[in-house]
C-alpha positions in Angstrom: -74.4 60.7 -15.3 -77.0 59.5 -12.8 -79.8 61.7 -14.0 -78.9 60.4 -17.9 -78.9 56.7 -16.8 -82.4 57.5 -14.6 -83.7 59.1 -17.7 -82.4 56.1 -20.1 -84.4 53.7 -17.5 -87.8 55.3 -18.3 -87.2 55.4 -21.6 -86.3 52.0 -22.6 -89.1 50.7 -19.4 -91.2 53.2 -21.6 -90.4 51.6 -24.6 -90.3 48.2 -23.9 -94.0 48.1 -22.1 -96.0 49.5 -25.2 -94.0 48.1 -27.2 -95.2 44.5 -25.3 -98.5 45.6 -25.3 -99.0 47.5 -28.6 -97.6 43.8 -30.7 -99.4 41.3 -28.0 -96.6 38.3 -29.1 -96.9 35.0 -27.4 -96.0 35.7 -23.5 -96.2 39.6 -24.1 -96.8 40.5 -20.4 -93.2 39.0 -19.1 -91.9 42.2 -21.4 -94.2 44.5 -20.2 -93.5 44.0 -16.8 -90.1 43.9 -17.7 -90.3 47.7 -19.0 -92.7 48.4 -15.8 -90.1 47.1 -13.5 -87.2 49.9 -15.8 -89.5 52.6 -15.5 -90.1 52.4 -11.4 -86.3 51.9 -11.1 -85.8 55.3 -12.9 -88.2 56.9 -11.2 -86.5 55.4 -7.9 -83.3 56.8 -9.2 -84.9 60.6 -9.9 -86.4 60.7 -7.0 -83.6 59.7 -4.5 -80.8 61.1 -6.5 -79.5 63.6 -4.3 -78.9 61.0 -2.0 -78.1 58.3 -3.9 -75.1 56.1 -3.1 -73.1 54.0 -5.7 -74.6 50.3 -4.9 -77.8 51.3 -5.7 -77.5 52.2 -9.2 -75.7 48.9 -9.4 -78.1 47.1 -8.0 -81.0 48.8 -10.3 -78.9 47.7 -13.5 -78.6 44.5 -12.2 -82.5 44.1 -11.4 -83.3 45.7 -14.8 -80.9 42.9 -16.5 -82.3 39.8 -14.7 -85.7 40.7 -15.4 -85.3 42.2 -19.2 -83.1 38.2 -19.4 -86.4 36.8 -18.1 -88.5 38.4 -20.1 -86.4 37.2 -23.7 -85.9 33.7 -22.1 -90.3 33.9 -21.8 -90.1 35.5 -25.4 -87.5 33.2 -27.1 -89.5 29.7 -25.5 -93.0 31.4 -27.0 -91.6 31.7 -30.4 -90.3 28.5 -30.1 -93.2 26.5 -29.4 -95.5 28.2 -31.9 -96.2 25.7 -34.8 -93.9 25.7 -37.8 -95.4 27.1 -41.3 -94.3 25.2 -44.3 -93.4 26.9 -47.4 -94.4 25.7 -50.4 -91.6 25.5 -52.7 -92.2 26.7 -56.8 -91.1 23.6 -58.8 
C-alpha cells in the first residue's frame, strides 16, 4: 500500500508540474510547485520505505493537500481577475 501511494505521489506531482508548465495559465508556477512538492514526497516515501512509520505518510498527504489547496486557491483568484469577454448575442 505504501509503495502504490509513493508511486501515486510522483505520478500526479508528475502530472500536475507539466501540466502547469505545458498550459502557462494565470499563476501557473503555484501548480507546478505544487506537483514539485508531490513528486519529492514520493520519492521521500520510496526511499525511506522500509523504515517508514505511519505519521509520516500522514503527514506527506497532509503537505501534499495544503499545498495542491494553495495552488487552486492561486488558480481560482487568477481566473477570476482576468477581464470578462462579452458575447455578442445574434438578434
Amino acid at each position: 500500500m505504501t509503495l502504490l501511494l509513493a508511486s501515486l505521489f510522483i505520478a500526479a506531482g508528475l502530472f500536475r508540474a507539466v501540466g502547469a508548465g505545458v498550459m502557462r495559465f494565470p499563476r501557473w508556477g503555484g501548480m507546478a510547485c505544487s506537483g514539485i512538492v508531490s513528486v519529492v514526497l514520493g520519492i521521500s516515501i520510496l526511499v525511506s520505505w522500509p523504515f517508514l512509520t505511519t505519521y509520516f505518510i500522514g503527514l506527506a498527504i497532509g503537505i501534499d493537500l495544503v499545498f495542491d489547496g494553495a495552488s487552486l486557491i492561486g488558480f481560482a483568484t487568477a481566473i477570476h481577475s482576468l477581464p470578462k469577454l462579452e458575447l455578442k448575442r445574434a438578434a
